[in-house]
C-alpha positions in Angstrom: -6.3 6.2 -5.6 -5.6 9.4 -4.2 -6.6 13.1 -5.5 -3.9 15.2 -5.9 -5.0 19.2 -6.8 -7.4 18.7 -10.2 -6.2 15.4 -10.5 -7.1 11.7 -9.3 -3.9 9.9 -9.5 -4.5 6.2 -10.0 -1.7 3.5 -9.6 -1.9 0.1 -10.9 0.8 -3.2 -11.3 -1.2 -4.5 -14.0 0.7 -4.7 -17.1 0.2 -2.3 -19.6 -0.9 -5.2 -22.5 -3.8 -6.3 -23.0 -6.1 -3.8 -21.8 -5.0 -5.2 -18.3 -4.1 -1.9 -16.7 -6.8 -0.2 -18.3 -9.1 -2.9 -17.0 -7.1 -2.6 -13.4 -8.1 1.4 -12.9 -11.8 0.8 -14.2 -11.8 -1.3 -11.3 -9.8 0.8 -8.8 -12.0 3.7 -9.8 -15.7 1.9 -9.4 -14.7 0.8 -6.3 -13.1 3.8 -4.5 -15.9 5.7 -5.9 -18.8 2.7 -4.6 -20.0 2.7 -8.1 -20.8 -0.7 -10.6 -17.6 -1.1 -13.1 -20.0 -1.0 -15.6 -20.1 3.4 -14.7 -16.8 3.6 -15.3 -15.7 4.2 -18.8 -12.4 5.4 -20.0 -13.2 8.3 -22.8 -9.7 9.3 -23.7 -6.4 8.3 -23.4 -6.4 4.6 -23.9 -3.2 3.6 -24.9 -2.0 6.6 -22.6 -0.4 7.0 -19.2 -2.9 10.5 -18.5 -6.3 9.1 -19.0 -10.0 10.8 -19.2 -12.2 8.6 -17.3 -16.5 9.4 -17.1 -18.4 8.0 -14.3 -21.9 7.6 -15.1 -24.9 7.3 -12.3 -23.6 8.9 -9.5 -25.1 12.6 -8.4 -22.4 15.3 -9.2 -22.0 16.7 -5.7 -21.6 12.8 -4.2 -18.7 12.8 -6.9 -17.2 15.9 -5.3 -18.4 14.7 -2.0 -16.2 11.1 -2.5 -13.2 13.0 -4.5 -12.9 15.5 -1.6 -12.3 12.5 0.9 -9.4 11.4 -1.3 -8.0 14.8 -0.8 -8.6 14.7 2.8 -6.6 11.3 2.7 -9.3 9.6 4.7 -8.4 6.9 1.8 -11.3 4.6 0.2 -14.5 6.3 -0.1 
């Protein structure tokens, strides 16, 4: 997971069937961002490639705090 201008880009090998790869960035999102899968809830662009993703319980400026270190490129959060 990196964060690339107003964009996080998230890569997955899950297959696309299934909900698999949908499952796969839930996950790769909750973790990066330290937050329960549970928070992490893909609003639009299910059966798309571009997704809209909300994360619930975490403090706006720890999001930006966490997203900024992806830009950075000090990797995982």
């Amino acid at each position: 997971m990196r964060a690339d201008g107003d964009l996080v880009r998230v890569e997955v090998t899950a297959p696309a069937e299934k909900g698999r790869a949908n499952r796969a960035v839930v996950e790769a999102v909750a973790d990066a961002l330290g937050v329960r899968r549970s928070a992490v809830e893909i609003v639009a662009g299910v059966t798309r490639r571009d997704k809209r993703i909300a994360v619930r319980g975490l403090d706006p400026d720890r999001l930006a705090e966490r997203l900024a270190a992806l830009a950075e490129g000090r990797g995982e959060v």
